[in-house]
ZAMISE-958813 format. One record per residue (C-alpha): x, y, z; residue in three letters. Coordinates in steps of 0.25 Angstrom, whole numbers, padded with zeros to 4 digits, always signed. Example, Ala and Ser with C-alpha at 12.3 -4.5 7.8 and 13.67 -1.06 7.14 Angstrom:
<sites>
+0049-0018+0031Ala +0055-0004+0029Ser 
</sites>
This chain:
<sites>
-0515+0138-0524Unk -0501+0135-0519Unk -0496+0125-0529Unk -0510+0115-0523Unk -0517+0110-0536Unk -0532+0114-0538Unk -0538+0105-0546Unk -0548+0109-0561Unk -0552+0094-0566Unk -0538+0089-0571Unk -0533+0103-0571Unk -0526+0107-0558Unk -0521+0121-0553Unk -0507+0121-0546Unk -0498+0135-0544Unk -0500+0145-0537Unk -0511+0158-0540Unk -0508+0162-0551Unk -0503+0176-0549Unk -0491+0175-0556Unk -0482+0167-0564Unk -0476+0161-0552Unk -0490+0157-0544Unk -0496+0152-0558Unk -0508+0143-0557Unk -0502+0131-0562Unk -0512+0122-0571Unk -0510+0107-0571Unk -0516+0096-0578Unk -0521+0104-0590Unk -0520+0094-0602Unk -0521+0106-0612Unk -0523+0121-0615Unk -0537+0122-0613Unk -0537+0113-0599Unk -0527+0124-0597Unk -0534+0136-0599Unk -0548+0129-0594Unk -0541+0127-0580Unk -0535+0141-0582Unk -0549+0145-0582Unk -0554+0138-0570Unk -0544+0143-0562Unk -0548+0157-0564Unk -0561+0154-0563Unk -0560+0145-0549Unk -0551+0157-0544Unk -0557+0170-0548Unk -0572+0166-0551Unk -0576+0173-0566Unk -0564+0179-0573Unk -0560+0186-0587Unk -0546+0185-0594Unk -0541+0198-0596Unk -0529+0193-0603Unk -0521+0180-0603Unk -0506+0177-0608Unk -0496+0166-0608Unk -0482+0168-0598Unk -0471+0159-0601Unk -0462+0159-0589Unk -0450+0151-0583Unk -0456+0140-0594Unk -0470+0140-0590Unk -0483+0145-0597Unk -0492+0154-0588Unk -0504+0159-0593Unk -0506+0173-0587Unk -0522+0176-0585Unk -0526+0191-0583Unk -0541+0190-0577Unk -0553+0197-0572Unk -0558+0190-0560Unk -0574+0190-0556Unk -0572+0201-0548Unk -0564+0210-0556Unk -0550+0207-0552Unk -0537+0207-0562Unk -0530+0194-0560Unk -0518+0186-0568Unk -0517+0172-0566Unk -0506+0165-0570Unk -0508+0151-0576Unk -0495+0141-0578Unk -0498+0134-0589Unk -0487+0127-0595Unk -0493+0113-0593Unk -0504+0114-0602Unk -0498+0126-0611Unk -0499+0124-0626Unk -0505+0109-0622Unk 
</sites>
């Protein structure tokens, strides 16, 4: 993504791909928690079609919240995808 916003309604996606901590997909506009996780969602969905959470925990780094997501994509593929959350964390 390159730091270019992608847009989800009011929601938009900024950061980098979400590979780790440091290229987290950064989630903006999100008014509370579940517009949070809902774009969360979307993002996954948008980028790797049909996917299952395999497992899911909060990271707390350099005073940001991450969400780290462990998925199995459509095809069978392990992915983590790092989330920054700190804007709509606990909101």
């Amino acid at each position: 993504m390159n730091g270019s916003p992608l847009s989800a309604g009011p929601v938009q996606f900024a950061g980098g791909d979400g590979h780790s901590v440091e290229s987290a997909v950064v989630i903006r506009g999100a008014s509370h928690e579940k517009d949070g996780i809902a774009a969360e969602h979307l993002y996954l969905s948008q980028n790797f079609g049909s996917w299952f959470l395999k497992h899911q925990m909060l990271v707390n780094q350099k005073g940001r919240v991450y969400d780290r997501m462990e998925i199995t994509d459509e095809n069978g593929k392990q992915r983590i995808v790092f989330f920054d959350i700190t804007d709509f964390f606990s909101k």
